[in-house]
Structures are given as C-alpha cells and as structure tokens.
C-alpha positions in Angstrom: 34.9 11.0 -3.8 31.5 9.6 -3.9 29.8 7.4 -1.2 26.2 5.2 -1.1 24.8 2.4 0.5 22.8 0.0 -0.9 20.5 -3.3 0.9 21.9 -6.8 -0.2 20.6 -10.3 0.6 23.4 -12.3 1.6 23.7 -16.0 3.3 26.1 -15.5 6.5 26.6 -18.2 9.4 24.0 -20.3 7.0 21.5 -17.7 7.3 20.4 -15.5 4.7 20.0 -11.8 6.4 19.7 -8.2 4.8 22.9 -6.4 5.1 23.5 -2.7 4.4 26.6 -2.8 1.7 28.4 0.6 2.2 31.3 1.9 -0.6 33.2 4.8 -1.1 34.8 5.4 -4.5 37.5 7.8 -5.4 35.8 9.5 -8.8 39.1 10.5 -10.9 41.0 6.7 -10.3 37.8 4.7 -9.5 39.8 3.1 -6.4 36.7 1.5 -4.4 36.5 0.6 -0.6 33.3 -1.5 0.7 31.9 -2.8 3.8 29.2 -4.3 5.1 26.8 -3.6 8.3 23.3 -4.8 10.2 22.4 -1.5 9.9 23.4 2.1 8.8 23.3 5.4 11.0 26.0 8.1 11.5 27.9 6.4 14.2 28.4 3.7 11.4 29.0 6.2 8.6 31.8 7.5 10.7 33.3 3.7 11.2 33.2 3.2 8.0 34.4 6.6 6.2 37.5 6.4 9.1 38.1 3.0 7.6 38.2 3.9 3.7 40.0 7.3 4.6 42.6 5.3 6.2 42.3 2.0 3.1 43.1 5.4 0.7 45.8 7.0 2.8 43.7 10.5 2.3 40.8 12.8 1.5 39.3 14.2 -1.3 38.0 17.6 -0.9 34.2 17.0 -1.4 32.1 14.2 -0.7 29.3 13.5 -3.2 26.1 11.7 -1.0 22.6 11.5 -2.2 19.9 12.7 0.4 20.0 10.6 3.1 19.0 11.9 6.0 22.3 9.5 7.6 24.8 12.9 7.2 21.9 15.3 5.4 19.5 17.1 8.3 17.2 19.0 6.1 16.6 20.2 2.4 18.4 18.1 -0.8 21.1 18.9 -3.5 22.0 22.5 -3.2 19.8 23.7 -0.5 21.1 20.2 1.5 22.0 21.6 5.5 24.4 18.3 7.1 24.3 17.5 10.0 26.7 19.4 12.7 28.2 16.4 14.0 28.7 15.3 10.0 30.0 18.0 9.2 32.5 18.1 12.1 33.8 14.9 11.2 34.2 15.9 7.3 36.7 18.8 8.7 38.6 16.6 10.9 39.7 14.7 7.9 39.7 17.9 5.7 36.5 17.4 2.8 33.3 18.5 2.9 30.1 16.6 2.0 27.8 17.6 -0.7 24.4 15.8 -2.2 23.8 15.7 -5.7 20.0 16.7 -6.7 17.2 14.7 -7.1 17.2 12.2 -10.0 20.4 13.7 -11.0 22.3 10.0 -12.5 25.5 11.8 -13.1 26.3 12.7 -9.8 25.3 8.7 -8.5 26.8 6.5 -11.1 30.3 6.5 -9.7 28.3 3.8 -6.5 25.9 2.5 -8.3 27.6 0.8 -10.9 30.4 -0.8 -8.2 26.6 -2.2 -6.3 26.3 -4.1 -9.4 29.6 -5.0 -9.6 29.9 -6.2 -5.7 26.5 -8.0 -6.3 27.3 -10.6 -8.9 31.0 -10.7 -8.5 31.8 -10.4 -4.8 29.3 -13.0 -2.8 28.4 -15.4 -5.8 30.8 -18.3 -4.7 32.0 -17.5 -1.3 30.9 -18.7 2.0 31.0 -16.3 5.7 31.0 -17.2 8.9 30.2 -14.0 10.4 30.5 -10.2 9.6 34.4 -10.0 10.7 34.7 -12.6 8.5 32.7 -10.7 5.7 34.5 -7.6 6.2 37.8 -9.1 5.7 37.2 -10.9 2.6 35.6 -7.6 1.3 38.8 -6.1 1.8 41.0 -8.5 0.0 38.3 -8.6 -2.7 38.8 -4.8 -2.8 43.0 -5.2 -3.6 42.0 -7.5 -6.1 39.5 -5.5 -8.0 41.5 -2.1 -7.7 44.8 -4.0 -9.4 42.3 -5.1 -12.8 42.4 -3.7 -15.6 39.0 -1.5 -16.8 38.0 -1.1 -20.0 36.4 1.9 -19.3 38.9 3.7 -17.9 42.1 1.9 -20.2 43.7 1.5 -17.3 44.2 -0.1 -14.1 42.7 2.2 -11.0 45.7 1.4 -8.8 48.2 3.0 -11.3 45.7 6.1 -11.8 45.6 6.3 -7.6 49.5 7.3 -7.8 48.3 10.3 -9.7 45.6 11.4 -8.0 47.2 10.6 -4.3 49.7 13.9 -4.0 46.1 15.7 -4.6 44.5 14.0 -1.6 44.1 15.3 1.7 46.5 14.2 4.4 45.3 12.4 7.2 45.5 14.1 10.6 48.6 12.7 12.6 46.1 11.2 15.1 42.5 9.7 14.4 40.3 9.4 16.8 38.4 7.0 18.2 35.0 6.4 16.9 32.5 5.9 19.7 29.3 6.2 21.2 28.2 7.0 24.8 25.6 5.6 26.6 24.2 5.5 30.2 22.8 2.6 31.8 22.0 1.1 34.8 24.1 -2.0 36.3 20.9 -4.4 36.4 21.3 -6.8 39.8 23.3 -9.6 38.3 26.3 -7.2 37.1 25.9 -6.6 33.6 25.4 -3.5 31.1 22.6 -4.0 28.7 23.6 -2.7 25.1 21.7 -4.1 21.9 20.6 -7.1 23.4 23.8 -8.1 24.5 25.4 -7.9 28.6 28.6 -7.0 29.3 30.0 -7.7 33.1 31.1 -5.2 35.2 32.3 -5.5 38.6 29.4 -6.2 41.7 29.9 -3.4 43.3 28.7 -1.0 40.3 25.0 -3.0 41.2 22.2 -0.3 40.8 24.8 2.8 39.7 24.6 4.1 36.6 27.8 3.8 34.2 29.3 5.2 31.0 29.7 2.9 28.3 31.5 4.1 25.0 30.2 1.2 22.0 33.6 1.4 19.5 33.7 -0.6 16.5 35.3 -3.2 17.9 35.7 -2.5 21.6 32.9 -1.8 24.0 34.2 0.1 27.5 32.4 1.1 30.7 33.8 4.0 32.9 32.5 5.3 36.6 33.2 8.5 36.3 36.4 9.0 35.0 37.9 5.2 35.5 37.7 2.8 33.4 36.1 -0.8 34.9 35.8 -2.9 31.9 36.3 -3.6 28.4 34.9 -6.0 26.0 35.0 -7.8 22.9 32.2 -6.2 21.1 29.5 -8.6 20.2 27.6 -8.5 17.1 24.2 -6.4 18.0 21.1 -8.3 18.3 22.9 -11.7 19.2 21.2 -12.0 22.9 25.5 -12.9 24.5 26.0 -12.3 27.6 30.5 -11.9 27.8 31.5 -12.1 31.3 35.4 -11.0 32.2 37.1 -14.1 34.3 37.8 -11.5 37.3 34.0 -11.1 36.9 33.5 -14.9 37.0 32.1 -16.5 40.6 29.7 -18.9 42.1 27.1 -16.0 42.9 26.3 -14.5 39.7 24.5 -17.2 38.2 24.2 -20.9 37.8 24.7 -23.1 34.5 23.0 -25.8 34.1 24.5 -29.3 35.6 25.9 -27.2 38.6 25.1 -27.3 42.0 23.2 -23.4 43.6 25.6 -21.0 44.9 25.4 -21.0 48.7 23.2 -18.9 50.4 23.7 -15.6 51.6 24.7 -14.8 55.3 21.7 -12.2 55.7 19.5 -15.1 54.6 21.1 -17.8 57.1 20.3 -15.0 59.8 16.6 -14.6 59.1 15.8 -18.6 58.7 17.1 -18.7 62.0 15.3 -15.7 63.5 12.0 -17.1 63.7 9.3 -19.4 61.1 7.5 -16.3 59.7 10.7 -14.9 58.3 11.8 -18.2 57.2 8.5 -18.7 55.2 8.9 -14.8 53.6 12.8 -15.7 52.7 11.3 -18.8 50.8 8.9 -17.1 49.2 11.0 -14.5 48.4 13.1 -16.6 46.6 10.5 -18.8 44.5 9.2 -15.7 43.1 12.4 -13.4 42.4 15.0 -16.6 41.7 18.3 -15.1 41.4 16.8 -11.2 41.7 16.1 -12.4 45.3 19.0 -11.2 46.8 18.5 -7.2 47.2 14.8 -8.1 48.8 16.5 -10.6 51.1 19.5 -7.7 52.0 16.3 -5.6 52.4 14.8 -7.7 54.7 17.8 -8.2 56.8 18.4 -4.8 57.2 14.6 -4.6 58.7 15.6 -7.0 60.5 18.9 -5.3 62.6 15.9 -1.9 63.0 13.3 -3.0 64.0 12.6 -5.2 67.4 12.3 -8.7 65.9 9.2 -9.3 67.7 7.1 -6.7 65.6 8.7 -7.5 62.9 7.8 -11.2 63.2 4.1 -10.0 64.0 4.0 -7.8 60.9 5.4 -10.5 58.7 2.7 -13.3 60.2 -0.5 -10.9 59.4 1.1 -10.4 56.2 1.2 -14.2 55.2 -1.7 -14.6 56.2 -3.2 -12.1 53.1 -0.7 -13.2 51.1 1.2 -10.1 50.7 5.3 -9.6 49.8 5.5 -6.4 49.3 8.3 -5.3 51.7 7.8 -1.9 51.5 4.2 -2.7 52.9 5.2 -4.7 55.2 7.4 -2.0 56.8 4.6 0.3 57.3 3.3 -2.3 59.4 6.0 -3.0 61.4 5.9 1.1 62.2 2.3 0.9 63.1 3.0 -1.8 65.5 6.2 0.1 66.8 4.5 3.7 66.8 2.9 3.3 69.9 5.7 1.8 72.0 9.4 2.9 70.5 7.6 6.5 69.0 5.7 8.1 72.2 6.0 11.3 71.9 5.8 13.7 75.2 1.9 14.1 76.4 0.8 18.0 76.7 -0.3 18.8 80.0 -3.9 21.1 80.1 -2.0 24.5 81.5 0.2 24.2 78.4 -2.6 23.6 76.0 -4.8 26.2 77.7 -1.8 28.9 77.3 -1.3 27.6 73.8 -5.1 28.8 73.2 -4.8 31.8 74.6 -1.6 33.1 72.9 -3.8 32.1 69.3 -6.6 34.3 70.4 -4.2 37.2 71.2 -2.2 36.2 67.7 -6.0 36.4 66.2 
C-alpha cells in the first residue's frame, strides 16, 4: 500500500482555505481511502492511517511513503531511518513503512494519480460546511469511486479487493486510541487552553496543572489519574471557548445583556474594613476585570494576618504613589509591623561581652 499527501485549495464554510488531502491506496486492487486535514504531523498520520486500516479491514505488509520527514527521521529511500514512534505504530497493525528514492515516479504514481483524480472530480460541484462534513462526503465519494469500473485495470477495484483481502494483515482485536498529551495550566476563569480553543474544567483545578489527551474527536482532561472532563473537540484555530453545563454559573463570566455576578464575600469584607482598602479593591478591579478575584482573595487573606491598622497605613502610603503591587505592599505592612509584633529579645552587655571572649578563645 502506498500513502501521500498533497495541499488542495478548497471553499469550506464559504471560505476558501488550504487543506492537506491525505490518501492511502492499496497498490495490487487500487482500493483508495482519502481524508482531509488543517494540517499534517504524526499524530494526524496516525488518525488517519487507523482510519483507512479500519475503511480496508486490514494491512498490507509494507508501506510505500516518500521522504517526509512526517514518519521518516533521517536519510531517504534505502538508507530512510523512521521514526520510533512510526515505526511502533506500523507493528501494531503488522506493516512496515518504506520510502521510495528520490525522483523515483514508479514507486509514487499509485497517489499521485488518485490527487488528480480527487482534484477535478471530488470538490468540483459540492458544497461543505465544515471538515466533519468534508470527511464524510469523502468517504461516500470513496464507495462510489472504488465500485467503477477502470480502464486501466479492466476491472472494478472492489471485486479485485476480494482477492487481495485473505493476503491482508488482520487487524489487532483492539485499536487503540489515538491521542496526544499535554500539560497545561488551568488559567483563572477555569479553562484549558489547546489550539486556541478553551475547554472548562471544574473551579477548583484553578492554577493546577492537568493532563489533557487531544483525540480525534474527543478532547479529555485528567488530575492525576481521574478523569474531570471531556469535550467535543473543536476544530483547531477556531478561537471557542465549550463550557460543560455543570461548569456553567453566574461567576465565570458575563455575556453581554446580563447583569455582573455578585461580588465576592472577601471583597464585601474589605469595603467595609476601612476607605483605603475600599479604594485598592476598586482599583483592583478596573485594572484586572474578571482576573480580579485571586488579587482580591490575596488581599483578604492580608487582611485576617496582619493588624488592620498597618495594613490600612501601608495601603494609604501606597495610594498615594500610585502603586498596586500586592506583593509590595506587603513588605510594607512588615516594615510597619517589624518593630511592634517582631521584637526580638535585647542582649544584655555581660552576654555580649562573654560572647566576645569565647570568639577570641575560638580565634
């Protein structure tokens, strides 16, 4: 079997975008299997040869790829070295990959010629809505064009498959899951950043770092070994942010035409504790909007610490210069606090004259 990818300019969602049209063809009954992707790397080479393994019921024994550095790590045709985690996947499903040499037509025509074919015969005529939608006509389109008759071969591929399928190899009793794992931080609102998309997790993951495994479809986030979520995948690039309705409250953000979420009980506390800390909480807010609330928790737990006068002292010279740094502003309160709360025990002139005597005999 022989597999390729080749760039194609298609109109999808009333946008024309460059797509990365991906085929695998089975060389002895030309049975072809094609899909289309933003973009091409190994994870997606693996989600797309699990697919056509699984459209073909089987394996062939080599796979022909030219020298892309996608499933080749170094050299080209028969000095090529694949990649490990490549070449781990070609003996799950029992074939091995192999590139063809340089310039070498023979060993390329099998995909190059269907390119053509999917070019001028597949898009001209249809409309897409989105990739799934792409996909699944790609597939039908596939049937279709494996039940015609060729004149090149005098027959029709799908009768030619029934000859060539006892030869295949078997598919393993279980496929796995294709996936990819990353590890991000929970940003302050709740969400999992992955290609410009967020995906929700639960509050209390805010400022841990989670697994997330990106599927084809799916798109799951584990602490540690619990699973916390699982989305819809969204199309990477698309700037959506999917939220899961246990996810879904007042505090996480505000839509436009509602009314604000109400405030938080640290924040009640400090309006109420005296008028510098009321001007910091408001000026907290105005510059962090909804990122406020860890400063305000911050500044609450200063706050319960710290004796309020000090605190209110610190915060009014602060003001004054214009400064919201908290973490500044704590270092102040302990300089106004060092003297009063911090007095450490006063060393009386025998003990500091013994003290100088014991060096000299240590000297």
């Amino acid at each position: 079997m022989q597999h390729d990818t080749f760039p194609h300019d298609v109109v999808v969602g009333g946008r024309k975008r460059r797509l990365q049209c991906a085929s695998l063809v089975l060389c002895f009954c030309r049975m072809i299997f094609m899909q289309v992707y933003l973009t091409f790397n190994r994870f997606w080479c693996k989600v797309f040869l699990t697919d056509a393994l699984r459209y073909f019921g089987g394996a062939a024994g080599r796979c022909i790829v030219d020298n892309t550095s996608v499933v080749v790590a170094a050299g080209m045709g028969a000095n090529a070295v694949m990649a490990s985690e490549m070449e781990a996947f070609g003996n799950r499903f029992g074939f091995e990959f192999k590139a063809h040499e340089k310039g070498d037509k023979n060993r390329s025509a099998r995909v190059e010629v269907p390119f053509w074919f999917i070019e001028r015969n597949f898009y001209p005529g249809r409309t897409f809505s989105d990739l799934d939608d792409l996909n699944r006509q790609a597939i039908a389109w596939c049937d279709r064009a494996n039940r015609k008759f060729k004149r090149s071969l005098r027959a029709v591929p799908l009768e030619l498959y029934q000859i060539e399928k006892p030869h295949l190899k078997p598919l393993p009793l279980h496929i796995p899951e294709v996936y990819r794992v990353h590890h991000p931080m929970v940003d302050l609102e709740g969400y999992v950043h992955l290609h410009t998309n967020r995906y929700s997790v639960d509050e209390e993951l805010i400022g841990r770092r989670v697994e997330v495994r990106e599927g084809k479809d799916r798109v799951r986030v584990f602490a540690g070994h619990n699973q916390v979520a699982e989305h819809e995948r969204q199309e990477d690039g698309a700037h959506k942010r999917k939220t899961l309705p246990q996810h879904r409250h007042p505090g996480r953000w505000v839509k436009k035409g509602e009314s604000l979420p109400p405030p938080l009980a640290e924040e009640e506390t400090l309006r109420k504790a005296g008028e510098a800390l009321c001007k910091l909480v408001a000026e907290l807010r105005k510059r962090h909007a909804g990122r406020a609330a860890r400063k305000i928790k911050r500044l609450h737990r200063m706050y319960i610490e710290y004796p309020t006068d000090a605190l209110c002292r610190a915060v009014e010279e602060a003001l004054t210069y214009g400064l919201y740094d908290l973490e500044r502003i704590e270092k102040m309160v302990l300089r106004c606090v060092a003297g009063e709360f911090f007095q450490l025990p006063l060393r009386t002139g025998h003990e500091e004259k013994e003290d100088k005597q014991e060096q000299k005999r240590e000297e």
